[in-house]
N, CA, C and O atoms as a GROMACS GRO file, in nm:
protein
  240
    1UNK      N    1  -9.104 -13.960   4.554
    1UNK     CA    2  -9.231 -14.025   4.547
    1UNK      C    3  -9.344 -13.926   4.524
    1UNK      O    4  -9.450 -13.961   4.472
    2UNK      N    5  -9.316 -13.781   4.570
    2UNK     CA    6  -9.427 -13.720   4.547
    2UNK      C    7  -9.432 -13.729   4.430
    2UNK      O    8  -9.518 -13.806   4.386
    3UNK      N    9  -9.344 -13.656   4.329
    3UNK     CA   10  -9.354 -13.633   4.156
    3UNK      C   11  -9.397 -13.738   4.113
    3UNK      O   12  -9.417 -13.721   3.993
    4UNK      N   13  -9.433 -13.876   4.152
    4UNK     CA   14  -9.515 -14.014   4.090
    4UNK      C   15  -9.635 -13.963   4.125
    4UNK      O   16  -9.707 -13.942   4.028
    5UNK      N   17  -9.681 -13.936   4.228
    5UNK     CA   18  -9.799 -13.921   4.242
    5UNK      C   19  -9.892 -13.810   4.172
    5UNK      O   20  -9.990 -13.812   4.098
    6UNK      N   21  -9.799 -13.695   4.241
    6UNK     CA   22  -9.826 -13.613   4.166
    6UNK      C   23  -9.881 -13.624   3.974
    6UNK      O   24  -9.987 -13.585   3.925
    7UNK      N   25  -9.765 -13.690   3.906
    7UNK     CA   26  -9.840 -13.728   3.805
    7UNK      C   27  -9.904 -13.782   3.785
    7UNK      O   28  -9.984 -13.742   3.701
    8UNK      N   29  -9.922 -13.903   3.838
    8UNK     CA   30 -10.063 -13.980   3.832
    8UNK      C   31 -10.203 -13.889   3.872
    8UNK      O   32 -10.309 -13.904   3.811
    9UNK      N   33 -10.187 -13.804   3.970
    9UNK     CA   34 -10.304 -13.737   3.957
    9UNK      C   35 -10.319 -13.616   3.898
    9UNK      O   36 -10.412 -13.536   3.912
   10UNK      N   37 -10.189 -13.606   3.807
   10UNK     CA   38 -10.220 -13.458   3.680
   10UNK      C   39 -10.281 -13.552   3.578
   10UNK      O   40 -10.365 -13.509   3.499
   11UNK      N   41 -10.246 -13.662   3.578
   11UNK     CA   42 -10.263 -13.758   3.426
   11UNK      C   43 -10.431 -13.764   3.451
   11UNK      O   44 -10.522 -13.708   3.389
   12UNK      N   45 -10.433 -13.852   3.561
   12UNK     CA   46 -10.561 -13.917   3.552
   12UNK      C   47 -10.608 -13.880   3.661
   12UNK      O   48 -10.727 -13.877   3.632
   13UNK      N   49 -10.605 -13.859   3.730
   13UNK     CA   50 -10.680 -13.775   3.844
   13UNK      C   51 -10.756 -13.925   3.920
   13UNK      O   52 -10.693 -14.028   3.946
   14UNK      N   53 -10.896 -13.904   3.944
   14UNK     CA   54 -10.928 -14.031   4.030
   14UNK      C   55 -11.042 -14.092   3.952
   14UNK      O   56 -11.131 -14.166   3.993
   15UNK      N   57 -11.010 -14.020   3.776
   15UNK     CA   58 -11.118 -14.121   3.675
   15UNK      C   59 -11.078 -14.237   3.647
   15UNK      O   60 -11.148 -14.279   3.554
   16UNK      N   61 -10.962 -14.350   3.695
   16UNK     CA   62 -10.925 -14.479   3.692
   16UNK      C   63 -10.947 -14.526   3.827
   16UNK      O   64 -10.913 -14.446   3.915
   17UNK      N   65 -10.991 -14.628   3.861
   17UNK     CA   66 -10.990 -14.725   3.934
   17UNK      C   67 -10.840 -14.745   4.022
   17UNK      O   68 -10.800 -14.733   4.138
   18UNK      N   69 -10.793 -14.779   3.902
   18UNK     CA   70 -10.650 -14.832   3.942
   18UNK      C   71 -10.582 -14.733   4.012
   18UNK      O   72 -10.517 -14.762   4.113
   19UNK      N   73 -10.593 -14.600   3.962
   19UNK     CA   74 -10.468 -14.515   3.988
   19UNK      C   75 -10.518 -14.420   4.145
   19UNK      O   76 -10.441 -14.381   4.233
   20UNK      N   77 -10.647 -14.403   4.140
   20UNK     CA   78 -10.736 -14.340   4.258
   20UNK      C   79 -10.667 -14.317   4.366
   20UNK      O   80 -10.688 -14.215   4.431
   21UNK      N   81 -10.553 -14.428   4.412
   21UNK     CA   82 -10.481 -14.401   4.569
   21UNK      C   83 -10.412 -14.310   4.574
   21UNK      O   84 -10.393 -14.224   4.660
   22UNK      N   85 -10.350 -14.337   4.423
   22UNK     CA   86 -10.206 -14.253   4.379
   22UNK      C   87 -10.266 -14.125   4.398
   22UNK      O   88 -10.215 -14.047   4.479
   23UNK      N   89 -10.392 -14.085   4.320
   23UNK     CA   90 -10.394 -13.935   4.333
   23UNK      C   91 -10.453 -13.891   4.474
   23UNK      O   92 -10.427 -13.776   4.510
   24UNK      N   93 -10.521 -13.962   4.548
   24UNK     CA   94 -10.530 -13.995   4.734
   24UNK      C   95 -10.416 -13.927   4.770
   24UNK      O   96 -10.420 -13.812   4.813
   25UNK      N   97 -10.288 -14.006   4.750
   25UNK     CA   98 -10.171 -13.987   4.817
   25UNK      C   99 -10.122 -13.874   4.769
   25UNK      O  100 -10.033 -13.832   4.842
   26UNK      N  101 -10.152 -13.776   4.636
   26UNK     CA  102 -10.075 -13.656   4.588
   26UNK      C  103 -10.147 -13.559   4.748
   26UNK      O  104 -10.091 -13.499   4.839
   27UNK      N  105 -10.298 -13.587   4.715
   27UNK     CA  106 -10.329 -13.476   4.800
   27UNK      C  107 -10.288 -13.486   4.943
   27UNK      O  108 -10.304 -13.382   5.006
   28UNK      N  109 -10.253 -13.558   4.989
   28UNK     CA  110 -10.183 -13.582   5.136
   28UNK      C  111 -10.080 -13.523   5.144
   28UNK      O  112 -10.064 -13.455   5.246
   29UNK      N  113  -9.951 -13.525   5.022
   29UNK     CA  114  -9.851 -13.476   5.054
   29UNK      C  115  -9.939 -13.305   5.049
   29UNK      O  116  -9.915 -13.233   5.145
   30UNK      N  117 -10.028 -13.254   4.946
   30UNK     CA  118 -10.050 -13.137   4.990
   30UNK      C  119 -10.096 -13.099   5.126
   30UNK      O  120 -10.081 -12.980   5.154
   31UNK      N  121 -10.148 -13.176   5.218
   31UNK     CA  122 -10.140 -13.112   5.300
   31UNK      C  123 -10.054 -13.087   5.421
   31UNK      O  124 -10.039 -13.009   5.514
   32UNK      N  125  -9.996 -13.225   5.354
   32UNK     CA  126  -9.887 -13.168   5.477
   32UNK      C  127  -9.765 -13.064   5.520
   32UNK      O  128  -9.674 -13.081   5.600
   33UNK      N  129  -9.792 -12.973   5.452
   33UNK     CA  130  -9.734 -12.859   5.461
   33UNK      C  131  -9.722 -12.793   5.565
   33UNK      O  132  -9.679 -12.677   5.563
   34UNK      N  133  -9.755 -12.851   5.667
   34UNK     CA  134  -9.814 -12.814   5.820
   34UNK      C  135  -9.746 -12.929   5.906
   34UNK      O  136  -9.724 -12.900   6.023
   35UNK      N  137  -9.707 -13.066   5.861
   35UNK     CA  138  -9.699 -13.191   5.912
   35UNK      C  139  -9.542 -13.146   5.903
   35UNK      O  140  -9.490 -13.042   5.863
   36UNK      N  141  -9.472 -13.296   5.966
   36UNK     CA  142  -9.333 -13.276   5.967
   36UNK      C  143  -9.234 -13.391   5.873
   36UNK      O  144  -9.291 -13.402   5.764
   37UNK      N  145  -9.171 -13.435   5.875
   37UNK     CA  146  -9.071 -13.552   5.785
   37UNK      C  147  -9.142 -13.620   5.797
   37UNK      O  148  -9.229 -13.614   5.709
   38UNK      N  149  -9.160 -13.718   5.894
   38UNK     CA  150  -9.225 -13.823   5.942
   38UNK      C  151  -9.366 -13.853   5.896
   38UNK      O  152  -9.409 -13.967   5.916
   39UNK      N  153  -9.447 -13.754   5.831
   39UNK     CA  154  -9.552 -13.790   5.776
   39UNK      C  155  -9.553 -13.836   5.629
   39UNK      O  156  -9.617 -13.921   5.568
   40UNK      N  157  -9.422 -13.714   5.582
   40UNK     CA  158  -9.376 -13.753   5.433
   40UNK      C  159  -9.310 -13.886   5.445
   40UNK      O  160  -9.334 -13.964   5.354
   41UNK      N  161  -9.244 -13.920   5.523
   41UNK     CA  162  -9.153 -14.071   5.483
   41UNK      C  163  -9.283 -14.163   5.495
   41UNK      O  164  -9.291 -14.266   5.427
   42UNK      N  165  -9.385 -14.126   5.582
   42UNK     CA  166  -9.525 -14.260   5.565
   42UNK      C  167  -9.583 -14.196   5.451
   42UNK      O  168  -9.613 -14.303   5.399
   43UNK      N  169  -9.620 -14.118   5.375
   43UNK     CA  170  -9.675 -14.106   5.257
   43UNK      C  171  -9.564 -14.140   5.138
   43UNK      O  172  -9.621 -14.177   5.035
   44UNK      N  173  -9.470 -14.138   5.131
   44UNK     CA  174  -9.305 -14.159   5.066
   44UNK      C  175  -9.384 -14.341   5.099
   44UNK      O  176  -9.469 -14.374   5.015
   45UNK      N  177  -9.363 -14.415   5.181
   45UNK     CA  178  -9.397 -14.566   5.188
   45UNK      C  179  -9.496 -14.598   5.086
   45UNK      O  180  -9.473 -14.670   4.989
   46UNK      N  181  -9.628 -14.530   5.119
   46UNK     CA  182  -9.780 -14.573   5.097
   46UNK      C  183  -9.720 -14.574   4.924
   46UNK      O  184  -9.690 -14.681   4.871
   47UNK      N  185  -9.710 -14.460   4.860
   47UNK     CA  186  -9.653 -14.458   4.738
   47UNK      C  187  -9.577 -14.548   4.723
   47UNK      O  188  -9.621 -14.644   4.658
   48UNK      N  189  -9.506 -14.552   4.750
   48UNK     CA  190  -9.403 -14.689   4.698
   48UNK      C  191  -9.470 -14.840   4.704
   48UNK      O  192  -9.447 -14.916   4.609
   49UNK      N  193  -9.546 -14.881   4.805
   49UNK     CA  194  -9.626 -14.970   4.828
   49UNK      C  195  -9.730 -14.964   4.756
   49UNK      O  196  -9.786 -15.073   4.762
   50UNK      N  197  -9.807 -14.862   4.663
   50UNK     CA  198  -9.908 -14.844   4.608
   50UNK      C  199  -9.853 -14.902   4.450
   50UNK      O  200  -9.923 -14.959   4.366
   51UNK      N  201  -9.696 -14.868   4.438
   51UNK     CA  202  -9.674 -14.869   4.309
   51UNK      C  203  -9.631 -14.991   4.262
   51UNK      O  204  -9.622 -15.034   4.147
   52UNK      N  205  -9.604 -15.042   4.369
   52UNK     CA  206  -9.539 -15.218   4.351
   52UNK      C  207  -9.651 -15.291   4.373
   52UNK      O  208  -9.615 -15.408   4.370
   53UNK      N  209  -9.761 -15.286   4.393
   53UNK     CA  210  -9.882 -15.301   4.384
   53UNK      C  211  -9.944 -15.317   4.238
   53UNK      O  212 -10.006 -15.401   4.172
   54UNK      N  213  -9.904 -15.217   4.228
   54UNK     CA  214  -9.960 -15.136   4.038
   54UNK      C  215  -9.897 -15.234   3.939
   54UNK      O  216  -9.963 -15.300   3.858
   55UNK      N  217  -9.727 -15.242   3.954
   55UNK     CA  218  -9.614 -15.289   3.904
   55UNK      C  219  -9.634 -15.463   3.884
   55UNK      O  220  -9.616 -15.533   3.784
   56UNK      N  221  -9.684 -15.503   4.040
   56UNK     CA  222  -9.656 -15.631   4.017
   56UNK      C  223  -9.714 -15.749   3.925
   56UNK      O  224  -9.661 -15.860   3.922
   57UNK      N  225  -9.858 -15.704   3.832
   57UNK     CA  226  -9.886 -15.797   3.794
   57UNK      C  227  -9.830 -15.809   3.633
   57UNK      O  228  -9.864 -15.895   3.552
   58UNK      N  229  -9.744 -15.706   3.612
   58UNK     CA  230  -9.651 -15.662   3.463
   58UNK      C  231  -9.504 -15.787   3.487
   58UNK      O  232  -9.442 -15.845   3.398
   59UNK      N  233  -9.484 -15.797   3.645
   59UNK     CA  234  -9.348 -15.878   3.650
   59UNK      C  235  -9.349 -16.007   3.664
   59UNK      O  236  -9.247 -16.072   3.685
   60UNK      N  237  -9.487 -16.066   3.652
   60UNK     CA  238  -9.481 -16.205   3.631
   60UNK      C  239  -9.525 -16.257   3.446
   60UNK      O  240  -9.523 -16.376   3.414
   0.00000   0.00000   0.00000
């Protein structure tokens, strides 16, 4: 989940609307370099929840 985010905020950084959380959530995983699993599996969620979010109005 990071490498999604991560690209979303190499691509577009937080000049879209849409994508803004995504690159939110890249910088979180940067900091948690200090944090333990447990912060990555809730930022690992938020991403995934951010993207089915993104996703869902393509699957109807």
């Amino acid at each position: 989940m990071k490498f999604t985010a991560f690209r979303i905020n190499q691509r577009y950084g937080r000049e879209l609307p849409l994508t803004a959380r995504l690159a939110e959530l890249d910088d979180e995983y940067a900091f948690l370099e200090y944090g333990g699993d447990e912060a990555v599996a809730q930022i690992d969620a938020e991403v995934i929840a951010e993207a089915r979010r993104l996703a869902a109005p393509l699957s109807t």
